[in-house]
C-alpha positions in Angstrom: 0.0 0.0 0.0 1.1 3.6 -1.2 0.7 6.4 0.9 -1.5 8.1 -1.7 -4.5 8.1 1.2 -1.7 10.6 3.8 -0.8 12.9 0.2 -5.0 13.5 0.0 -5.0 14.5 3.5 -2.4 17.2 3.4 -3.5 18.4 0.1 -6.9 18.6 1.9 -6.1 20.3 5.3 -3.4 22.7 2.9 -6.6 23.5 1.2 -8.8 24.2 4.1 -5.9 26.4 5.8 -5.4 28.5 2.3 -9.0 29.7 2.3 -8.7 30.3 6.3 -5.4 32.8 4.6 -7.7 34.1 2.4 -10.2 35.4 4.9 -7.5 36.7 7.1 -6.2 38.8 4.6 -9.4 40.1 3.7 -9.7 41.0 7.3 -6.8 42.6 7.9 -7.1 44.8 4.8 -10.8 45.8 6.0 -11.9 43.9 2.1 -15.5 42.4 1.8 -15.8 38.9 1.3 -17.4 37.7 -1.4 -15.1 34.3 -2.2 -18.4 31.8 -1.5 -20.3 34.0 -4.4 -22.5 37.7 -3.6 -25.1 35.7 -1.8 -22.9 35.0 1.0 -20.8 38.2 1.0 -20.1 39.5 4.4 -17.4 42.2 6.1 -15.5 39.1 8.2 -15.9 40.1 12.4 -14.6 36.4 13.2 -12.8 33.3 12.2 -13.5 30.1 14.2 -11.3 26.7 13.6 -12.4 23.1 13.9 -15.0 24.3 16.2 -17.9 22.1 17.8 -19.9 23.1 15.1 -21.3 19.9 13.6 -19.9 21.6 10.1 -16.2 22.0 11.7 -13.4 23.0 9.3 -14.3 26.7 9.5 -16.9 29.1 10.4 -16.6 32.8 9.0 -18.6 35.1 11.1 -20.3 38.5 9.6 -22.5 40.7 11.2 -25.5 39.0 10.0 -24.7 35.5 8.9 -22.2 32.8 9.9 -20.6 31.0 7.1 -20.2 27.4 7.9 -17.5 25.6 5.8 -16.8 22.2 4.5 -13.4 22.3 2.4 -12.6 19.8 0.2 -9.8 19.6 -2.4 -11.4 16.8 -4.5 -14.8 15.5 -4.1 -17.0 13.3 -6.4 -20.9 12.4 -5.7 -22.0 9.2 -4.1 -25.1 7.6 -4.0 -23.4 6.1 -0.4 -24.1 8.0 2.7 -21.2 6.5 4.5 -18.8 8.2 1.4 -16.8 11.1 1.8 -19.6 12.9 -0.5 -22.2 11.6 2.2 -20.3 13.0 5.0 -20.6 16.3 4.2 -24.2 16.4 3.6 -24.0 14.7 6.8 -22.9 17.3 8.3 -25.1 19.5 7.2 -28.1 17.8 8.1 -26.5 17.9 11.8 -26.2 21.2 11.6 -29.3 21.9 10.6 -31.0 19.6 13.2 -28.9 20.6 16.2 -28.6 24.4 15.7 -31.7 25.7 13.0 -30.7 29.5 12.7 -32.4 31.3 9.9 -29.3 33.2 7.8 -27.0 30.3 8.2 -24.8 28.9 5.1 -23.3 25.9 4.7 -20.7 26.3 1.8 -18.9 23.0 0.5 -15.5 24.7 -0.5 -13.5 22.6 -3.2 -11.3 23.6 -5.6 -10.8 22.9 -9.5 -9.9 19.0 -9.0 -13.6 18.7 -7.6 -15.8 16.9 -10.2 -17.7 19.0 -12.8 -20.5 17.1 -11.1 -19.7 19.1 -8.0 -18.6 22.3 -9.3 -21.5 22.1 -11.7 -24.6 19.7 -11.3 -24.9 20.2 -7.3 -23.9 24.2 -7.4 -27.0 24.2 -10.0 -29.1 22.3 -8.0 -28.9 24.0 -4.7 -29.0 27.5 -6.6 -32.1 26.4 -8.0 -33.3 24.9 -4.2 -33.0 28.8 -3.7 -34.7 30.3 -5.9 -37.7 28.1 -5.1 -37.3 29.4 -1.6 -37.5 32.7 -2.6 -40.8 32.3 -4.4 -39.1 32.1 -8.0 -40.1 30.0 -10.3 -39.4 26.5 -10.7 -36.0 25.4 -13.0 -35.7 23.2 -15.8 -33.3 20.6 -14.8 -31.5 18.5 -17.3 -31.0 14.7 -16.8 -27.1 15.1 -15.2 -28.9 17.4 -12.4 -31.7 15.4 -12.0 -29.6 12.8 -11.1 -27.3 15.0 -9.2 -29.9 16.4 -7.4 -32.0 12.4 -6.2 -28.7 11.5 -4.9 -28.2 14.8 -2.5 -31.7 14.5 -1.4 -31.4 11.1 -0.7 -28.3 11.0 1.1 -30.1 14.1 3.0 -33.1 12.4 3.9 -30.8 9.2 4.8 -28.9 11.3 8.0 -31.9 13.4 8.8 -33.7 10.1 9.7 -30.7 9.0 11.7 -29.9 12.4 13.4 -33.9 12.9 14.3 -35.4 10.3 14.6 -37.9 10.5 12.2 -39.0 11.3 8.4 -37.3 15.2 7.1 -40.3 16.9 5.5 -40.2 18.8 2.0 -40.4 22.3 3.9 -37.1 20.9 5.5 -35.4 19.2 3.0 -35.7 22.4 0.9 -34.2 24.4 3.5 -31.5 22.2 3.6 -30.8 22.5 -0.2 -31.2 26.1 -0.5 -28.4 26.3 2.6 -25.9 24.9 0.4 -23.7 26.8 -1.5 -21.0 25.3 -3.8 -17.5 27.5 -4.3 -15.0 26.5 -6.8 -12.1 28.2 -5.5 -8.3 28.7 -7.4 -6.6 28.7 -4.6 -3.9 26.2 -5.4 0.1 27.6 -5.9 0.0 30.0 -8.6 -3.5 29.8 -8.8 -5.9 33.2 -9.8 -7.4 33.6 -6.4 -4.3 33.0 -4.8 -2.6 35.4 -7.2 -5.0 38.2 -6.4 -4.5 38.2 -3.2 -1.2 38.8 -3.5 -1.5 41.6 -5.7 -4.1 42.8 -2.9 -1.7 42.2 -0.2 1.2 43.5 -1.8 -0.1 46.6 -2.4 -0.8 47.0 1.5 1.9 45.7 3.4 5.3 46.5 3.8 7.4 42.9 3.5 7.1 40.2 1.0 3.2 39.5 0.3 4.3 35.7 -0.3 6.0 35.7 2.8 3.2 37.1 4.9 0.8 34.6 3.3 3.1 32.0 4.4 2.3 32.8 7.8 -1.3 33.5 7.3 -1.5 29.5 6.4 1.1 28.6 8.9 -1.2 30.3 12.1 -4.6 28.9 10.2 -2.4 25.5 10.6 -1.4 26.2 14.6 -5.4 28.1 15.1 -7.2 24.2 13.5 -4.6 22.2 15.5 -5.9 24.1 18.6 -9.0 25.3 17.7 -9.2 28.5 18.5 -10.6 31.3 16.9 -9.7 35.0 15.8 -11.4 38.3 15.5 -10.6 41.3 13.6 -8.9 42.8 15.8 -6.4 39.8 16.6 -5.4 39.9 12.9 -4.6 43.4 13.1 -2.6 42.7 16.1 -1.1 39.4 14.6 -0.3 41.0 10.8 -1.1 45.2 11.6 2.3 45.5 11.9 3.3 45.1 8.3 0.1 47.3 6.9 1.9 50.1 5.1 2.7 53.2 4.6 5.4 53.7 7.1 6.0 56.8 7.5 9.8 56.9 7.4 9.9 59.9 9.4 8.3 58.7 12.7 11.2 57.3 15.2 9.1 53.7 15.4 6.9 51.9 13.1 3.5 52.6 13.0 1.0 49.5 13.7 -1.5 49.9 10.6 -2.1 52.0 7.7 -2.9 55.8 8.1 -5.1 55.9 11.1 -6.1 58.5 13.2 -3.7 57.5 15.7 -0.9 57.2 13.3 -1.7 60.8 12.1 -2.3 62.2 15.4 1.5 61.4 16.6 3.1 62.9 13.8 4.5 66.4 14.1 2.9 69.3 13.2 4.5 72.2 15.1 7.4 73.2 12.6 8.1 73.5 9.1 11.3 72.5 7.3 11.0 74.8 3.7 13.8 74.5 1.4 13.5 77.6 -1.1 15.2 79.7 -3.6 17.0 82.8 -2.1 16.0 86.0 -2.7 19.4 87.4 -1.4 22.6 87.8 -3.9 24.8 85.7 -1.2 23.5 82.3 -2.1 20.9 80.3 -4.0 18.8 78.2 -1.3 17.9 78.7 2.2 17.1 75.8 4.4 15.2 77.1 7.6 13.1 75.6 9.9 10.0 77.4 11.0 7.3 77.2 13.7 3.7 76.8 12.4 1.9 78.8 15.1 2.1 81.4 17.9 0.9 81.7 21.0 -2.7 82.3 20.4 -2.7 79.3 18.1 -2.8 81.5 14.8 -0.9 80.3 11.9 2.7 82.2 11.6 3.3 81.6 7.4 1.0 81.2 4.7 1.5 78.9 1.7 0.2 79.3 -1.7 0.8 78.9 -5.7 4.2 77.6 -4.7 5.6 80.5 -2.5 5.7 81.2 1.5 5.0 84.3 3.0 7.6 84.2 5.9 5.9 85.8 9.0 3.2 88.0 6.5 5.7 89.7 5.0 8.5 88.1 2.8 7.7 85.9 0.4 10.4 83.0 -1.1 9.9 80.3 -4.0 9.3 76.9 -2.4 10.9 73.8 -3.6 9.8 71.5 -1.0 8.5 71.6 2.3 8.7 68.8 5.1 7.9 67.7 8.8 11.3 66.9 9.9 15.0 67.7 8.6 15.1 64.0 8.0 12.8 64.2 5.4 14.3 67.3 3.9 17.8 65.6 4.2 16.0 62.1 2.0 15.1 64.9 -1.0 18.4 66.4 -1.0 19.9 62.8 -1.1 17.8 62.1 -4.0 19.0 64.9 -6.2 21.9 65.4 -4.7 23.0 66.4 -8.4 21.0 69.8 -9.0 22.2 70.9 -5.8 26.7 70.1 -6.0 27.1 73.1 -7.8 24.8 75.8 -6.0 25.4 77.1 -2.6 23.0 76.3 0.0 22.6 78.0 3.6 21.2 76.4 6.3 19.2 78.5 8.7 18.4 76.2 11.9 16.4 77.6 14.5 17.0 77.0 18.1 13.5 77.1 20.1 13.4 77.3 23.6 10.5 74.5 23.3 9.2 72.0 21.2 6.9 73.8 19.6 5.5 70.2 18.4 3.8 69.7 22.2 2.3 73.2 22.0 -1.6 73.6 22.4 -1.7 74.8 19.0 0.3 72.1 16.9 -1.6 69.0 19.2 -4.7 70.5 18.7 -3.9 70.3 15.0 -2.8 67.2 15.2 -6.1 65.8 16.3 -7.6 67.3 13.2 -5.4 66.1 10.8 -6.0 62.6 12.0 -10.1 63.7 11.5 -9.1 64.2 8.3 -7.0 61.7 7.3 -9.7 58.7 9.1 -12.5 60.6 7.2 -11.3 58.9 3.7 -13.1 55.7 2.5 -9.9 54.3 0.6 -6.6 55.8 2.1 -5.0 55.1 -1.0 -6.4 57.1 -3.1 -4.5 60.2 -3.8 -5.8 63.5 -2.5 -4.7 65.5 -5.5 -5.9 63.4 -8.5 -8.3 60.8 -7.1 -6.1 57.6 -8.8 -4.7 54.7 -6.7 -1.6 54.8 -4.7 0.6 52.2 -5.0 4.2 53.5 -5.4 7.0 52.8 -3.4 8.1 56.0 -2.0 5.1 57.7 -2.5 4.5 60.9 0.1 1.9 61.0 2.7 1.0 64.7 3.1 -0.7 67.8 4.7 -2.4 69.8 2.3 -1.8 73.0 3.5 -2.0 76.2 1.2 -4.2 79.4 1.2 -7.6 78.8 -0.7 -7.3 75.1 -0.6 -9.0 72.7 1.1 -7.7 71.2 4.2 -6.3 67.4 3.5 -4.2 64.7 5.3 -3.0 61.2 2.9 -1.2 60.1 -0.1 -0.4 61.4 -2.6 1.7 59.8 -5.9 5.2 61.8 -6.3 4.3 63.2 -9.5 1.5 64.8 -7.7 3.0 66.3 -4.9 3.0 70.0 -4.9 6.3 71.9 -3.6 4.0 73.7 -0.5 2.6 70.1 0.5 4.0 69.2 4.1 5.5 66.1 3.7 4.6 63.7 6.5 6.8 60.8 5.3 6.7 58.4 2.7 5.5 54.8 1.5 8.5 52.4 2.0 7.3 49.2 0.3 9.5 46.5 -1.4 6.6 44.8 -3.5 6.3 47.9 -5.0 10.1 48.6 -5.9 10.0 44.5 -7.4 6.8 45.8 -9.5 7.5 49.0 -9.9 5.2 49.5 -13.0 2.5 48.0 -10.6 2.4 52.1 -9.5 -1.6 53.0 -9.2 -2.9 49.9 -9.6 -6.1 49.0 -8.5 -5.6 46.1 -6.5 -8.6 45.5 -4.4 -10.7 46.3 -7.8 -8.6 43.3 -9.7 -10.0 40.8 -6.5 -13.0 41.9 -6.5 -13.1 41.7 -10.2 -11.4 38.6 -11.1 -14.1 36.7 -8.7 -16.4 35.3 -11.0 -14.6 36.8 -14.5 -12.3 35.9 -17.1 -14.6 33.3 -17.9 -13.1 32.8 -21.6 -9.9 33.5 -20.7 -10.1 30.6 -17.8 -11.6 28.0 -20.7 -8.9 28.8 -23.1 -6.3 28.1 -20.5 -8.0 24.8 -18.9 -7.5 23.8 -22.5 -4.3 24.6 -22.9 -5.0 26.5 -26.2 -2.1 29.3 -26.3 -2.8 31.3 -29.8 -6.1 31.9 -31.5 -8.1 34.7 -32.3 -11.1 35.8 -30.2 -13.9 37.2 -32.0 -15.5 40.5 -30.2 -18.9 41.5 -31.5 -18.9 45.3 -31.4 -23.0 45.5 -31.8 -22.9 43.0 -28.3 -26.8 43.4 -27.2 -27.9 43.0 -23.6 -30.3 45.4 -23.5 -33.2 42.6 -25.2 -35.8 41.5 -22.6 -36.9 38.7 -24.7 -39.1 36.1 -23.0 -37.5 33.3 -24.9 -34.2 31.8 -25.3 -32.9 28.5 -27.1 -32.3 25.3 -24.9 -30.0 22.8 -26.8 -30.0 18.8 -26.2 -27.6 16.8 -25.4 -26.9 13.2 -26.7 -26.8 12.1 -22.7 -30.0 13.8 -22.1 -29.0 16.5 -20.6 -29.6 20.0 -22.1 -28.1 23.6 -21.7 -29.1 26.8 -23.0 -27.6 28.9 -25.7 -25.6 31.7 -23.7 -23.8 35.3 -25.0 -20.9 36.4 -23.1 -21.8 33.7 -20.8 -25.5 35.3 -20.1 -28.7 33.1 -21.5 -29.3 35.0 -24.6 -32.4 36.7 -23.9 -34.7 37.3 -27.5 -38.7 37.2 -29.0 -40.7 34.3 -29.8 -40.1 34.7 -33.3 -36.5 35.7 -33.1 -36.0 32.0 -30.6 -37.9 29.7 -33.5 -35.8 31.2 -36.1 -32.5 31.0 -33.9 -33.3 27.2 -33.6 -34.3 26.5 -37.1 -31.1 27.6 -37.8 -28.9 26.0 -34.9 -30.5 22.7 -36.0 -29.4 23.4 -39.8 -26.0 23.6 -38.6 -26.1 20.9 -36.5 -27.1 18.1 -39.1 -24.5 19.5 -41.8 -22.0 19.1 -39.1 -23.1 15.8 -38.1 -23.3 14.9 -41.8 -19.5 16.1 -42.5 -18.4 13.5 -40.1 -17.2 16.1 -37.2 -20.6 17.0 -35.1 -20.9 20.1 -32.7 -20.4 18.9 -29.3 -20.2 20.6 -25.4 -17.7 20.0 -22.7 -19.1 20.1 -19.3 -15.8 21.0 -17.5 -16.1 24.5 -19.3 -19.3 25.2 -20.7 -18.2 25.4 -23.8 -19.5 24.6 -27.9 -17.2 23.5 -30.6 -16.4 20.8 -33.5 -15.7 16.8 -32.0 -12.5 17.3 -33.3 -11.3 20.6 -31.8 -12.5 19.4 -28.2 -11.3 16.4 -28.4 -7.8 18.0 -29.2 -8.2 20.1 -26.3 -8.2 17.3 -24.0 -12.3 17.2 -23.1 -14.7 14.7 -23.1 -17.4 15.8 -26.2 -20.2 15.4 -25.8 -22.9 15.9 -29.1 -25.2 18.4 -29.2 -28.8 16.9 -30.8 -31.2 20.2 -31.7 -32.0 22.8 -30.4 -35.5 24.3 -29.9 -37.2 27.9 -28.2 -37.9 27.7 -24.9 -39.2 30.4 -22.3 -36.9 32.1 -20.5 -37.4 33.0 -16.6 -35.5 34.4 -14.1 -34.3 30.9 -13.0 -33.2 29.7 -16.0 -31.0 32.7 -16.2 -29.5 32.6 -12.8 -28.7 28.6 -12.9 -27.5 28.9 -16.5 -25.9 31.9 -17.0 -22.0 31.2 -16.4 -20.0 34.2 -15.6 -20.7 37.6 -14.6 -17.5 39.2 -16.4 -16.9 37.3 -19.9 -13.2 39.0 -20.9 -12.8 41.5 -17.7 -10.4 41.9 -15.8 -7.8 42.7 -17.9 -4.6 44.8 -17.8 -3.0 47.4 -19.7 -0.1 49.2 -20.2 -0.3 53.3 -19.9 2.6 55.4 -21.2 4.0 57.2 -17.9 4.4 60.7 -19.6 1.3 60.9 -21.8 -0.9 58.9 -19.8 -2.3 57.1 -23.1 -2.4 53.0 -23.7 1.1 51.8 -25.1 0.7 51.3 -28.6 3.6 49.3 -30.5 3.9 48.7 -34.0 -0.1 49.0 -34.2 -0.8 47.1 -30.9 -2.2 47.3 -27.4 -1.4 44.6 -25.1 -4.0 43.3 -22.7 -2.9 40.9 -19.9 -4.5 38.3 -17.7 -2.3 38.7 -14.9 -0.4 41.6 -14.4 2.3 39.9 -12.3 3.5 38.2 -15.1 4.5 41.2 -17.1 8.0 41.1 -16.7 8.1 37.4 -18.0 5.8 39.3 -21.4 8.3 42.3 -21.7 11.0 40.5 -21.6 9.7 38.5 -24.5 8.9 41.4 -25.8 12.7 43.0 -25.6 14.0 39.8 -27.0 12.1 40.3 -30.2 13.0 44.0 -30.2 9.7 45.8 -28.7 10.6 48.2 -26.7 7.8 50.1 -25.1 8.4 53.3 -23.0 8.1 53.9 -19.6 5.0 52.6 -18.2 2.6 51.6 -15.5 -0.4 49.6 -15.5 -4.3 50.0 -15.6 -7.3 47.6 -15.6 -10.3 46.9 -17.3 -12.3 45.7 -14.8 -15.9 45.3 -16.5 -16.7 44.4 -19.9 -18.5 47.5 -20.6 -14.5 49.0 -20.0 -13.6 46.2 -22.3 -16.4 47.0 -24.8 -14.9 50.9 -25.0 -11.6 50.4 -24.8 -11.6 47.9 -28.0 -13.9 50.0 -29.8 -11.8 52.6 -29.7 -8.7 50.9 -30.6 -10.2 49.6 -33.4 -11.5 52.9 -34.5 -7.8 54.4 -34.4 -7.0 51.5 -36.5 -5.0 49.4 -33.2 -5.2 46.3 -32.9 -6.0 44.2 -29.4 -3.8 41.2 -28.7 -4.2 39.5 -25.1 -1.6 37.4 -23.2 1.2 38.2 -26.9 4.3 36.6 -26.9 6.2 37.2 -29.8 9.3 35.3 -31.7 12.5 36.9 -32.2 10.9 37.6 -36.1 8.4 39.9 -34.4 5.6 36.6 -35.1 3.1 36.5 -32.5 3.6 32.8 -31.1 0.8 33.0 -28.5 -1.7 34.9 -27.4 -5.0 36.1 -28.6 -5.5 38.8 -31.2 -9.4 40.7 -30.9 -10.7 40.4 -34.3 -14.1 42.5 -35.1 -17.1 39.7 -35.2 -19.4 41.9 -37.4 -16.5 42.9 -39.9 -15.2 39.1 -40.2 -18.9 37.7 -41.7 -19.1 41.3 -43.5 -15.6 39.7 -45.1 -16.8 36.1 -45.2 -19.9 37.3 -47.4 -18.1 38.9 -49.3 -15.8 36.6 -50.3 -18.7 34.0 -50.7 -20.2 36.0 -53.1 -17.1 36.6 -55.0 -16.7 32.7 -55.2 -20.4 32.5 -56.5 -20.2 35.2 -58.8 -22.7 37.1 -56.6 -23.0 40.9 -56.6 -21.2 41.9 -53.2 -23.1 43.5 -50.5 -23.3 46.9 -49.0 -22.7 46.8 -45.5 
């Protein structure tokens, strides 16, 4: 005997603890979550570990709701209620009979190696049980679910009978179902969910995010073993410490990001101002100023890049700081503009520190108003974009006819009469330094539930091909009809656009099928019938699936059928079809990088240094850049309209050969303009007049 059985177990704990890591770090960056679908969403108050909960792995604790979680790595159904697949329903059922709190969910966690009979069939099923509780109305089931769905309730009414004693009626049994939520998550090594988070975490603290996720699985390890439990504000406690920025300026580390408490310790009784001299004798003064005097009034005014010096004099500013440490980091930085000029330093000697005056604390406690008063602190208070540079300044905004403001702000921003507070001192940010304003928590939130195509293409391994965009895309049509297609197993699905069950008329639905059958028996007749793969939802030749490593199975006909809300809700498949995608954006103009003709989308923006050094290797060189998202398809829609309109072309994921071929990766070709070229050509073959368009 192997010891395959001990290998399932540690992948399966491993599993359990990644998605306790996920919560934490949801937690500690104060991020909703939404990871077991929208339904279950919650802000995270608590994490409990193999409690004495009947459902043990994990409970995740909102305000409203507790999340009760059964994690498995790989699952398969049963008909057996002793099997693993029994178990969980098992559990469940105790759950439910032991502790009956309205709100509760049970989520089965698995990830990608679950079957599609998991990760599809049963999340169908108990979506549906939903629905139905909800009042909507009943949903077609095809013979795979059917199946799926006698074998849950079977196993179900099996333990209910054991657990109480007696017969589970169909009021119960339904709440059971609807309970149940199925999550499919990617949270393997190098997996998408696993990879967001890092870009999330990244973005907020100030060591490795790999190696602080590497702990966050470690402690969910040590917090199981013991089972104990965690709040919000032992995470903060446990990981605050790495949250940055860190102001560089403050003589210890700051525990969190910018919180009233960090702002309020700061000092904010003098002024460090380096400006140009008005006086013959040299060409900077350095002089350190104190803010108020001793009826709390300001002493100096700032504004349109100049400071009147005790209402009187007025000098140039070139920067203007906290502390002489912060003065002495610029001057290090451009140490060469300044070699040649002569500088005098003017340091005042105050009797006391004019940072514990009544004045400069009471400011201080309004600064840190300000600064808690922002919904994202990393948004930057001069041109509302995300922060996410290393070295980027936190600030007072404090200058005559201006509004009052305390928070980051990106370098290119930062006005010579903003008081420098300190700075963003983050090596994820200096090892993805084009990664500078990127919207991480956007990506996460994003990537949950999209990139449905791009997902398919790389579950099939398929690394070049064009994707055909349809620039007239309609889903504004509130058809009642739509077009279920059979299956030879039985089964049936419905005809989906973007991944959304196409919505259309009566008449429109009969003709659609007419049509889809047409197609279907010339394919079938040519020896190579249209088929559908289960594991990915997706349509194509026997042949080309088959290559692609599924299991085809053919498609039959296709007929009208009504649509209802159900049927769109079980059988719709994504909620973003292309989206998220990233892009690079020329540093000094702001605009998308365009080479030789082409914009570059990515999937995963942490792999662009392995794409532009394919790309310097076949002699691209794009200019100085950082990176921006498309995070809906609407985005999407716009931003490939308008390349297309400036005559650019779209590639996604390119990879190019040292002869400047593309090798792999997905060029965007115009759906409407390739069957506009298709007839065309047709008729040309037939000696048909051409069309006008």
């Amino acid at each position: 005997m192997g010891n395959s059985g001990g290998a399932a177990t540690h992948s399966g704990v491993d599993f359990q603890q990644r998605i306790a890591a996920l919560a934490m770090a949801h937690m500690l960056c104060g991020l909703d979550f939404e990871s077991f679908g929208h339904s279950a969403a919650t802000k995270i108050t608590e994490l409990r570990f193999e409690t004495a909960d009947e459902i043990d792995d994990l409970v995740v604790v909102g305000p409203d709701v507790r999340i009760f979680v059964q994690a498995k790595n790989t699952l398969s159904v049963s008909t057996a209620p002793a099997s693993e697949f029994g178990s969980v329903l098992d559990q469940f059922v105790a759950q439910y009979v032991s502790d009956n709190r309205a709100g509760d969910i049970y989520v089965l966690a698995t990830s990608q190696g679950a079957s599609g009979r998991i990760r599809k069939e049963l999340r169908k099923v108990t979506s549906a049980a939903r629905l139905n509780a909800a009042g909507g109305q009943s949903l077609p089931l095809s013979e795979q679910e059917r199946d799926v769905l006698s074998r849950t309730q079977d196993i179900i009414r099996f333990h209910y009978r054991a657990r109480a004693q007696k017969n589970i009626s169909e009021l119960d049994l339904q709440r059971i179902m609807a309970r149940i939520h199925v999550s499919a998550l990617d949270l393997g090594e190098g997996g998408s969910q696993e990879s967001a988070i890092l870009l999330v975490l990244g973005s907020r603290v100030s060591i490795p995010a790999n190696l602080l996720w590497a702990n966050m699985i470690t402690l969910a390890v040590s917090l199981a073993r013991d089972r104990h439990s965690l709040d919000t504000d032992a995470v903060q406690d446990r990981f605050g410490k790495y949250l940055s920025p860190l102001p560089q300026a403050l003589p210890t580390p700051s525990h969190g990001p910018i919180t009233a408490e960090l702002v309020a310790g700061l000092p904010f009784g003098w002024d460090v101002v380096l400006a140009r001299s008005p006086y013959d004798e040299c060409d900077f003064i350095i002089t350190n100023v104190m803010r108020f005097d001793e009826a709390g009034t300001k002493r100096h005014t700032f504004s349109s890049g100049r400071v009147k010096i005790g209402g009187s004099e007025q000098w140039d500013v070139v920067g203007r700081w906290a502390t002489w440490t912060g003065c002495e980091r610029y001057l290090g930085a451009n140490a060469d503009e300044y070699k040649e000029k002569k500088v005098v330093v003017l340091s005042a000697d105050f009797p006391k520190d004019p940072n514990q005056s009544t004045a400069a604390l009471a400011h201080a406690a309004h600064c840190a108003g300000l600064a808690a008063a922002h919904e994202d602190p990393f948004t930057c208070r001069h041109c509302g974009d995300p922060v996410s540079e290393d070295g980027a300044p936190l600030v007072e905004i404090d200058e005559e006819g201006q509004p009052e403001d305390v928070g980051l702000v990106h370098r290119a921003c930062c006005t010579p009469t903003d008081r420098v507070l300190g700075v963003i001192d983050a090596a994820f940010f200096r090892d993805h330094r084009r990664l500078r304003n990127f919207d991480y928590a956007g990506w996460l939130s994003a990537l949950q539930g999209g990139q449905w195509l791009f997902g398919g293409l790389a579950e099939s391994q398929v690394k070049h091909g064009r994707i055909t965009w349809k620039s007239e895309y309609d889903d504004f049509s509130r058809g009642n009809w739509c077009i279920r297609m059979t299956l030879e197993d039985g089964g049936s699905k419905y005809v989906c656009d973007r991944g959304q069950v196409k919505r259309m008329s009566a008449d429109r639905a009969a003709q659609a099928a007419q049509e889809i059958d047409r197609m279907l028996a010339k394919a079938q007749a040519e020896g190579d019938p249209v088929c559908y793969t289960a594991s990915r939802a997706e349509w194509g030749p026997y042949s080309l699936l088959l290559g692609q490593g599924h299991d085809p199975i053919t498609c039959t006909g296709a007929e009208a059928a009504p649509y209802t809300r159900a049927v769109g809700e079980a059988y719709s498949e994504c909620e973003r079809y292309y989206a998220p995608l990233a892009y690079l954006v020329d540093a000094g103009t702001g605009d998308p990088v365009v080479v030789e003709g082409v914009i570059s989308l990515l999937t995963d923006p942490l792999a662009l240094d392995s794409f532009l050094k394919n790309w310097e290797r076949a002699g691209i060189e794009p200019p100085e850049s950082t990176v921006s998202v498309l995070l809906t398809d609407e985005q999407f829609d716009r931003f490939v309209r308008l390349a297309m309109t400036r005559g650019q072309s779209v590639v996604v994921d390119p990879k190019w050969a040292l002869d400047g071929s593309l090798v792999s990766g997905f060029p965007v070709t115009n759906f409407e303009q390739t069957v506009y070229q298709a007839e065309q050509e047709r008729g040309a073959t037939e000696g048909a007049p051409s069309q006008e368009t």
